[in-house]
C-alpha positions as CSV (number, residue, x, y, z in Angstrom):
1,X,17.2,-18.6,9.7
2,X,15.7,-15.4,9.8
3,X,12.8,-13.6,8.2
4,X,11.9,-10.5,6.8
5,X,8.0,-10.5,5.9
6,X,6.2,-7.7,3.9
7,X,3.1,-7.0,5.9
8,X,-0.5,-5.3,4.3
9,X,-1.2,-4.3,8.1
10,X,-4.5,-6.9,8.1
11,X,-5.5,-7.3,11.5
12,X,-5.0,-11.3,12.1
13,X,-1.1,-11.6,10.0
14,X,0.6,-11.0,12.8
15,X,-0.9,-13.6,14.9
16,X,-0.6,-16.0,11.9
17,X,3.0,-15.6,11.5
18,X,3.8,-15.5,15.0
19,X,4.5,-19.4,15.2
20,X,7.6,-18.9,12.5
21,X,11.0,-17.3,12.6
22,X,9.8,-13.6,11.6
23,X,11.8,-11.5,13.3
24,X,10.3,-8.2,11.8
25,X,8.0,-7.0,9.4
26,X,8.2,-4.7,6.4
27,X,6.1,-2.3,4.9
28,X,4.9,2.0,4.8
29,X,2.4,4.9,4.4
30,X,1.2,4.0,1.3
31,X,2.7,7.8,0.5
32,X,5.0,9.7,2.2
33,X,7.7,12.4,1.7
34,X,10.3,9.8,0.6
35,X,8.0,7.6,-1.5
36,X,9.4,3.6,-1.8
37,X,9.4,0.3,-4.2
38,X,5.8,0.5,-5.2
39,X,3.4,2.9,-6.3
40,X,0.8,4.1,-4.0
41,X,-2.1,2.2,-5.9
42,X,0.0,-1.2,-5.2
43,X,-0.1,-1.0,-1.3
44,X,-2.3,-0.7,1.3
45,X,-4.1,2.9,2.1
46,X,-2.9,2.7,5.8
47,X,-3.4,6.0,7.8
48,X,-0.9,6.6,10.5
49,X,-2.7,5.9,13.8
50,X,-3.4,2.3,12.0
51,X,0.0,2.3,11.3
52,X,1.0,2.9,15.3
53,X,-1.7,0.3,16.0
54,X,0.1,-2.5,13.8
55,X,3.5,-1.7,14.6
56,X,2.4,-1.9,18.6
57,X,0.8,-5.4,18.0
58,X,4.3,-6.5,16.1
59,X,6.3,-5.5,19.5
60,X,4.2,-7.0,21.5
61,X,4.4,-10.3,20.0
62,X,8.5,-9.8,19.4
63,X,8.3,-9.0,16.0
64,X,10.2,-5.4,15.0
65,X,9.1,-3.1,12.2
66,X,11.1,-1.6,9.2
67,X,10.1,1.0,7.8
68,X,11.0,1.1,3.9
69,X,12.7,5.1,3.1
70,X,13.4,2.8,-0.5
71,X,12.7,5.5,-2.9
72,X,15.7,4.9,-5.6
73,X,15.5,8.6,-6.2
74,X,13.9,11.4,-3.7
75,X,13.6,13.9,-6.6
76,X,16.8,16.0,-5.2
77,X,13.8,17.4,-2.3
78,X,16.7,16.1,0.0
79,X,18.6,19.0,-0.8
80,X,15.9,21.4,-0.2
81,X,14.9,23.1,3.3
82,X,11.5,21.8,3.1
83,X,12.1,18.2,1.8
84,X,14.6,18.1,4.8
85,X,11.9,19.3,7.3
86,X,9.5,16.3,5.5
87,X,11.9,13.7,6.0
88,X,12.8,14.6,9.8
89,X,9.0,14.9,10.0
90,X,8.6,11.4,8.9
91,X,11.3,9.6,10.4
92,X,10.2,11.5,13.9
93,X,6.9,10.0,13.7
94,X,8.7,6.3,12.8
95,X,10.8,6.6,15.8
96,X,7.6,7.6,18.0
97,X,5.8,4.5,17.1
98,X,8.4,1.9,17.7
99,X,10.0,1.3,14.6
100,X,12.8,-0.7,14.7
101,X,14.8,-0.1,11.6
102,X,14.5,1.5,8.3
103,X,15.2,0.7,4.9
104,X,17.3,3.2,2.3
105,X,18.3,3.3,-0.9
106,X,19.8,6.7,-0.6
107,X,23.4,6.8,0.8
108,X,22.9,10.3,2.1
109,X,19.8,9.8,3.6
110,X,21.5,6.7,5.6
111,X,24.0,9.2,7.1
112,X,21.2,11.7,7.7
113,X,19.1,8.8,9.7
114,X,23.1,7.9,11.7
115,X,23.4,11.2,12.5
116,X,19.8,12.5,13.5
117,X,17.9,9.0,14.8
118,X,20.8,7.0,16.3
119,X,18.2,4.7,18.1
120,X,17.1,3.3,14.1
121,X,19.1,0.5,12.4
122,X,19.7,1.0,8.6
123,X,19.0,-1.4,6.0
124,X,20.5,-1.2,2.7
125,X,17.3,-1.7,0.1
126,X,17.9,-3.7,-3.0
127,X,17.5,-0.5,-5.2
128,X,20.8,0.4,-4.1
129,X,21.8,-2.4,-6.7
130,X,25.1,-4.1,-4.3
131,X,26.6,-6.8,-6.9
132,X,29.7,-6.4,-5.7
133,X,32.5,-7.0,-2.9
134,X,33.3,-2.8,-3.2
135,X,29.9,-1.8,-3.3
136,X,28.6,-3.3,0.3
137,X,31.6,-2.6,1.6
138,X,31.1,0.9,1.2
139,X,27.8,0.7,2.6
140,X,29.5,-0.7,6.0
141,X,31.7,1.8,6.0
142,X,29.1,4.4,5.7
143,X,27.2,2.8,8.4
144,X,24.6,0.5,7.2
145,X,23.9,-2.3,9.7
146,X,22.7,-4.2,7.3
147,X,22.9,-4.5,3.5
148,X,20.1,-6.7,1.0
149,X,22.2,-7.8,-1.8
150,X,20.6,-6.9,-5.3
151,X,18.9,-10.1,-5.7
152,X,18.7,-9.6,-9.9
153,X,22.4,-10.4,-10.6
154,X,23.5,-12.1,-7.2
155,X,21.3,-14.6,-6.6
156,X,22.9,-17.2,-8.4
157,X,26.3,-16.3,-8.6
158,X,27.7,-18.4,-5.5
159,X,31.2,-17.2,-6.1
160,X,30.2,-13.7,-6.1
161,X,28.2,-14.6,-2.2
162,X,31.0,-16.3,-0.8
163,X,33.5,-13.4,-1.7
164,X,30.9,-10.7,-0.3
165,X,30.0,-12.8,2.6
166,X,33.9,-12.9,3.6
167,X,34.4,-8.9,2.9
168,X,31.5,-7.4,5.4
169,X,31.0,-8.1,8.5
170,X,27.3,-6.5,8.9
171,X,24.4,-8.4,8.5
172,X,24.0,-9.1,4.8
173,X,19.9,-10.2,3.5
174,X,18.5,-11.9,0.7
175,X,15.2,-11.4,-1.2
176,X,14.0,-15.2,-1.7
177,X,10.8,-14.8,-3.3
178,X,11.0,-12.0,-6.2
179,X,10.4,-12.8,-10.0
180,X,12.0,-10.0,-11.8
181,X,13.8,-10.7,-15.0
182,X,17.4,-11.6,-13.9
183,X,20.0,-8.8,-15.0
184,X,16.6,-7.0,-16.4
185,X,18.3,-4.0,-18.7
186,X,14.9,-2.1,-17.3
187,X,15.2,-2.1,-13.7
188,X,16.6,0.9,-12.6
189,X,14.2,2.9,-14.8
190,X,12.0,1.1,-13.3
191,X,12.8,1.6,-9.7
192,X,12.6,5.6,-10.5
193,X,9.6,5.4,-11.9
194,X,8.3,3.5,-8.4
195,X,10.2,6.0,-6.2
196,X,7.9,9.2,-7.5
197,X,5.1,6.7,-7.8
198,X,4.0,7.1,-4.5
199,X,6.2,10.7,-2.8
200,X,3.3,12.8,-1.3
201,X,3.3,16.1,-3.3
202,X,4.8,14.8,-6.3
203,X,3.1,16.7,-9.2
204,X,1.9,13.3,-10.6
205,X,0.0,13.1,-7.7
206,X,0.0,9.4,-7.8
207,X,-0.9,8.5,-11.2
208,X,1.3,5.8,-12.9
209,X,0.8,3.3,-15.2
210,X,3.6,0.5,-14.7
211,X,5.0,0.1,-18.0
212,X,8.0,-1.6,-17.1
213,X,6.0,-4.3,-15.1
214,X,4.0,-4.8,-18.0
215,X,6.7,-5.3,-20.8
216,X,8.2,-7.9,-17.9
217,X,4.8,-9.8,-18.1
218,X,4.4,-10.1,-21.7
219,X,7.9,-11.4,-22.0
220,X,7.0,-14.0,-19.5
221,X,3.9,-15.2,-21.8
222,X,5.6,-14.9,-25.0
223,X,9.1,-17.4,-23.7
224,X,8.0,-19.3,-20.8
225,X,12.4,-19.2,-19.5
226,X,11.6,-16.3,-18.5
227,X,9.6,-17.6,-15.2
228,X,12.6,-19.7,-14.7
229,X,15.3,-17.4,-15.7
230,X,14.2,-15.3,-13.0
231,X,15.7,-14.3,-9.5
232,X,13.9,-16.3,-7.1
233,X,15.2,-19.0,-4.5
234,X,13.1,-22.1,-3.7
235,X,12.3,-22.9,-0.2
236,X,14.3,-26.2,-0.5
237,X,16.9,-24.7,-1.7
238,X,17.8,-22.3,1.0
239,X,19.8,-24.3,2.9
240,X,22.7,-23.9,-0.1
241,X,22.8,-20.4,1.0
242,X,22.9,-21.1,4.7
243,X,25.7,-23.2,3.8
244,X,27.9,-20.2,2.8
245,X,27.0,-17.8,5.6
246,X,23.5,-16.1,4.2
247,X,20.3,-16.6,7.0
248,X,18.5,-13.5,6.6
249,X,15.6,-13.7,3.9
250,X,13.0,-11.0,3.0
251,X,9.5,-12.3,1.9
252,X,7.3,-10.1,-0.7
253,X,5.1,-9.0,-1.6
254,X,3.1,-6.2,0.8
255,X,0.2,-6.0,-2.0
256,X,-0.4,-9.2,-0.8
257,X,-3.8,-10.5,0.8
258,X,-2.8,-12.7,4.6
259,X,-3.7,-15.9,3.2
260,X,-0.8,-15.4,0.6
261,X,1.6,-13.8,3.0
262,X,0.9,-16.9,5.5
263,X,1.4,-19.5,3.0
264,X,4.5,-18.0,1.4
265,X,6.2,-17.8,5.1
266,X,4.9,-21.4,5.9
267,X,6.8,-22.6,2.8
268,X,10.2,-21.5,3.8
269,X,9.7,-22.3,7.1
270,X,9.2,-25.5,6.1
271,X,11.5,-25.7,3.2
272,X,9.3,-27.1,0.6
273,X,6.3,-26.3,-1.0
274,X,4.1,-28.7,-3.5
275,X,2.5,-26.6,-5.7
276,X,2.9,-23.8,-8.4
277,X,5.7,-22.2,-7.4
278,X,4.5,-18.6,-9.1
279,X,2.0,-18.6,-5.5
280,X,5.4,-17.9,-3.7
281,X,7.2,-15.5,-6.3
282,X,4.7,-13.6,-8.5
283,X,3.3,-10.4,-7.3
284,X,-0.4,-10.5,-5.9
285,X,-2.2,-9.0,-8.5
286,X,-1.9,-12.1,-10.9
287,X,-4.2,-15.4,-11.6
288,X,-1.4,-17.2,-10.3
289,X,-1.2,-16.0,-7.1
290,X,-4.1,-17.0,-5.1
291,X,-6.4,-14.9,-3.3
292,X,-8.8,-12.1,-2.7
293,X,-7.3,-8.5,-1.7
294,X,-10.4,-6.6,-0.5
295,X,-10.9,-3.2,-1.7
296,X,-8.1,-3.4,-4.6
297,X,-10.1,-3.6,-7.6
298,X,-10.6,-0.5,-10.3
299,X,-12.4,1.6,-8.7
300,X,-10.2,1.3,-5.5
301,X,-7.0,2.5,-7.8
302,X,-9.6,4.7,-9.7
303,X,-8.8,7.5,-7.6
304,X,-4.9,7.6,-9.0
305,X,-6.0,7.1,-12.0
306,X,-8.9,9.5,-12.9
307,X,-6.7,11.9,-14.7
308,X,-8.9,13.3,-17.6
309,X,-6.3,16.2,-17.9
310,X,-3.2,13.7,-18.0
311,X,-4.4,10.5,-20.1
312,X,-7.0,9.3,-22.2
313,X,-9.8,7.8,-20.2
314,X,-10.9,5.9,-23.2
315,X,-7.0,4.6,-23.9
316,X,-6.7,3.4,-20.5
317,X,-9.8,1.2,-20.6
318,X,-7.6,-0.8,-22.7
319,X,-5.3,-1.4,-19.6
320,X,-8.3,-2.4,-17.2
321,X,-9.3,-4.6,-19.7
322,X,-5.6,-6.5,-19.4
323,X,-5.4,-6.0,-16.0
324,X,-8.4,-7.9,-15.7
325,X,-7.2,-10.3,-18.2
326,X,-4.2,-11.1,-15.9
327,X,-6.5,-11.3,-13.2
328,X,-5.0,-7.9,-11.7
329,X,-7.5,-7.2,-9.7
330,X,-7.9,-10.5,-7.8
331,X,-7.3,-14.3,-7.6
332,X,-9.8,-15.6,-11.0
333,X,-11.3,-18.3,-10.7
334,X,-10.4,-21.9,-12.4
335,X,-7.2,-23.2,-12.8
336,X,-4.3,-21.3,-13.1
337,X,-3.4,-20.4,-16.7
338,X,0.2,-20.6,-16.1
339,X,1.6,-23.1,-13.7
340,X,5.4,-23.7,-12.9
341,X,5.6,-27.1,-11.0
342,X,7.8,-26.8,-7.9
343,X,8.9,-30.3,-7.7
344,X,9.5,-30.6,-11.4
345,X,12.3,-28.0,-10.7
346,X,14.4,-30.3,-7.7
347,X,17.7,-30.2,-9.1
348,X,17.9,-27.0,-11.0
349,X,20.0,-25.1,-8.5
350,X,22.9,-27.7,-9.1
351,X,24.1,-25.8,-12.1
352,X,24.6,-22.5,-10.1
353,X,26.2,-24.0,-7.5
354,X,29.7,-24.5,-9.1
355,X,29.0,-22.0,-12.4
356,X,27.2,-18.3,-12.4
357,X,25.4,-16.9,-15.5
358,X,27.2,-13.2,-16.1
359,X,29.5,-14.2,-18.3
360,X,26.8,-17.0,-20.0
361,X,24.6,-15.9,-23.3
362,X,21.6,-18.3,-22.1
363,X,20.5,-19.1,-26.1
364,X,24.0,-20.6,-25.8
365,X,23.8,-21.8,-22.5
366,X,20.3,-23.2,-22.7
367,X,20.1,-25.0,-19.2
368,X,16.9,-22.8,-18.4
369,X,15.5,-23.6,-21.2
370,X,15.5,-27.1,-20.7
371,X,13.7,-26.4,-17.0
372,X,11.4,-24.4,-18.3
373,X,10.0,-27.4,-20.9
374,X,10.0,-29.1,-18.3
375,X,8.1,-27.3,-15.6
376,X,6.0,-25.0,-17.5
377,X,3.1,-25.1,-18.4
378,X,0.6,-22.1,-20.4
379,X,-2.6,-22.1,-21.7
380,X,-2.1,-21.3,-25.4
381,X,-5.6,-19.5,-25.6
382,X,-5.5,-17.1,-22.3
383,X,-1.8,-16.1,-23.7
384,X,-3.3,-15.2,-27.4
385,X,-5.5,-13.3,-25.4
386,X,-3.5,-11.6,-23.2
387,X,-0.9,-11.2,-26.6
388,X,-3.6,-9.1,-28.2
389,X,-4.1,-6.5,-25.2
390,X,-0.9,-6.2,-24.4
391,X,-0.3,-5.2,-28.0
392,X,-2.9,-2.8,-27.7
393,X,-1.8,-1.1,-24.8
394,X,1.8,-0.7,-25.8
395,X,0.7,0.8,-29.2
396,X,-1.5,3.1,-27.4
397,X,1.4,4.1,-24.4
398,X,4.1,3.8,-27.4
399,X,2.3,6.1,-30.1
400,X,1.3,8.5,-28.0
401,X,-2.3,7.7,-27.9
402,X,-3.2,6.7,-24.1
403,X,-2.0,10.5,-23.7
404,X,-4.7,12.1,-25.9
405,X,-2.2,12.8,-28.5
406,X,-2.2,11.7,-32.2
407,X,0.8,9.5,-33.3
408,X,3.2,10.6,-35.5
409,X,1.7,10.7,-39.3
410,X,4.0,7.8,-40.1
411,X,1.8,5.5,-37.7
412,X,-1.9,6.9,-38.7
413,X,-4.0,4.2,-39.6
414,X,-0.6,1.5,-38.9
415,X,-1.0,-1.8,-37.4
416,X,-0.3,-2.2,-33.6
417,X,3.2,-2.1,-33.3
418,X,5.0,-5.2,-33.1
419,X,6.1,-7.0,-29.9
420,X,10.0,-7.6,-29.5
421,X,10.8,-10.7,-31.2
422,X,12.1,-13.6,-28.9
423,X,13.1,-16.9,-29.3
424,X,11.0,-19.1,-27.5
425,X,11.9,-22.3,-25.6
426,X,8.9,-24.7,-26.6
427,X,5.7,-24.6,-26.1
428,X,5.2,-26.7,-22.8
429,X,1.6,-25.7,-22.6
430,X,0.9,-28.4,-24.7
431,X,3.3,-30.9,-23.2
432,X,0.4,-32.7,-20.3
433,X,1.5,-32.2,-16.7
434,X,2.1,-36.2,-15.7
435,X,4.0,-36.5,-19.2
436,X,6.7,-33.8,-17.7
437,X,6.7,-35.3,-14.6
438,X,7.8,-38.6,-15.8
439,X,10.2,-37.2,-18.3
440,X,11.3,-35.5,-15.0
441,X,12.1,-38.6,-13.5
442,X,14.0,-39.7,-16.3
């Protein structure tokens, strides 16, 4: 078994990994010429010579470094003179600091790095979206060393694994620990809107306000399958995929503070972890997750956002005020208000072992459902809470108001506009914890 750990560059998380089977970490200039999976306001502000410093420290302890080239889109600048000189610029300096291997989501921009920087290994990023036999093999052929499987619609579809696994012969990598909507219709808007998120000269300049990430979040609240329903793979359940030829696993998430980062390798080093499984999976940023991230509150991400000539200042109070709601901005305190028990979900892989979901409508299906009354649990008055600003902010970002502008005369003086309907599975919030656990049992 072999990890792949986001880092935040924090001084002491390479000596607090060290003990478990990390064979590299992950992570980049919070902008550069090829941007990545996150916006620049997500990650770290590392400068370059701190960069060098952690990527030395890595080496010295046997750990490699990838450096993520993710970007789903490099806004055609790879075609340009100059966007050629910035990328040989960038992947000089990653070369000249040790870096191991980088990660692409551009197939040109992996024969660029073969061609130019023969001393870098290429991963395959999970933008590239490989759900099929055909698709990674092409990305052998092409010359990837190694290819991360797009963990939305492969993670559990074992049939689909075992038929990859035989076709390649590179080293193929999972992402354990993500919590994105499985099959999300969204994500590779999404992973645009990421990619120019944080490029260095974009004309955005860094200023984004993740809507996508936001829609996923209030879907979460509103039907509790949704945190179930998603992507992720439990550290006792990794072994099912060892079984069938997959030992590499990347860890997320590199907003993340070290505590989390430690505890989230711990657990699948271990292979079990008694808790609220959303402090493995759910990006830091979140009340779930656990943990203070210095220096990442407003005012931090205030500089990408102060954009008086872009957006309404006064509109996008509305979104600190749900960011801070959602305990964006660090850890909370109390309880957390939604808590999906990790040993209430032993068992649930089972299904997925034998049958996949692509060809499955779940309100048919229903076996998340089920796992989700079970194992979920939400506190009915922080999610009519959150309901409300979420509503507020999507009217404003949806009627053109967090832009300055006025909405269409059809909307002046309208209600917010109405969240998507969904069918929900229960309400488990107000099911008590040792209740499900014994009905668990049962």
């Amino acid at each position: 078994m072999r990890f792949s750990l986001a880092t935040n560059f924090e001084d002491d998380l390479i000596e607090r990994i060290a003990p478990h089977p990390v064979r590299e970490l992950f992570g980049k200039l919070s902008s550069d010429a090829a941007g990545g999976g996150r916006a620049s306001l997500q990650i770290p502000g590392i400068g370059r010579r701190a960069a060098r410093r952690h990527v030395e420290a890595a080496r010295r302890k046997g750990i490699g470094f990838n450096y993520l080239l993710n970007a789903a889109c490099l806004d055609n600048l790879e075609f340009t003179r100059a966007g050629q000189k910035a990328l040989r610029r960038l992947l000089g300096w990653a070369v000249d600091i040790g870096v191991d291997s980088v990660t692409v989501a551009s197939p040109f921009l992996l024969r660029i790095v073969k061609a130019c920087y023969p001393s870098l290994k290429v991963r395959v990023s999970v933008f590239a979206g490989v759900d099929h036999v055909r698709k990674a093999k092409m990305w052998e052929e092409m010359g990837a060393d190694c290819v991360m499987l797009d963990s939305l619609l492969v993670n559990r579809e074992f049939d689909l694994l075992r038929a990859i696994r035989r076709s390649v012969k590179c080293e193929l990598q999972l992402l354990a620990n993500n919590n994105c909507l499985q099959s999300c219709a969204m994500s590779p808007y999404h992973m645009n809107t990421l990619a120019h998120a944080s490029q260095s000269g974009h004309h955005t300049r860094g200023f984004f306000i993740d809507w996508c990430f936001l829609q996923c979040t209030a879907m979460k609240l509103r039907d509790p399958v949704h945190f179930i329903r998603s992507e992720w793979i439990r550290p006792e359940d990794l072994h099912h995929y060892e079984a069938i030829g997959y030992d590499s696993f990347k860890i997320a998430e590199r907003g993340a503070p070290t505590d989390v980062l430690v505890r989230r390798v711990e657990a699948y080093s271990k292979r079990r972890f008694d808790g609220n499984l959303l402090d493995l999976v759910q990006a830091f940023g979140s009340r779930e997750v656990r943990g203070e991230a210095p220096g990442k509150g407003f005012f931090w991400r205030l500089r990408h956002l102060f954009r008086p000539l872009t957006v309404s200042l006064g509109r996008l109070w509305n979104v600190k005020r749900l960011a801070e709601a959602r305990g964006l901005f660090g850890g909370g305190e109390g309880p957390p208000p939604v808590h999906v028990d990790n040993r209430l979900l032993d068992g649930f892989i089972d299904r997925f072992l034998s049958t996949g979901c692509k060809e499955v409508d779940c309100e048919s299906c229903r076996y998340c459902h089920r796992w989700a009354d079970r194992a979920v649990r939400i506190d009915t008055q922080f999610r009519d809470k959150c309901e409300a600003l979420y509503r507020e902010v999507f009217d404003d970002m949806q009627s053109g108001r967090m832009w300055g502008l006025a909405p269409p005369p059809r909307l002046r003086g309208a209600p917010a506009l109405p969240s998507p309907p969904v069918q929900s599975s229960g309400n488990p919030a107000e099911i008590p914890l040792e209740r499900r656990a014994e009905e668990a049992e049962d």
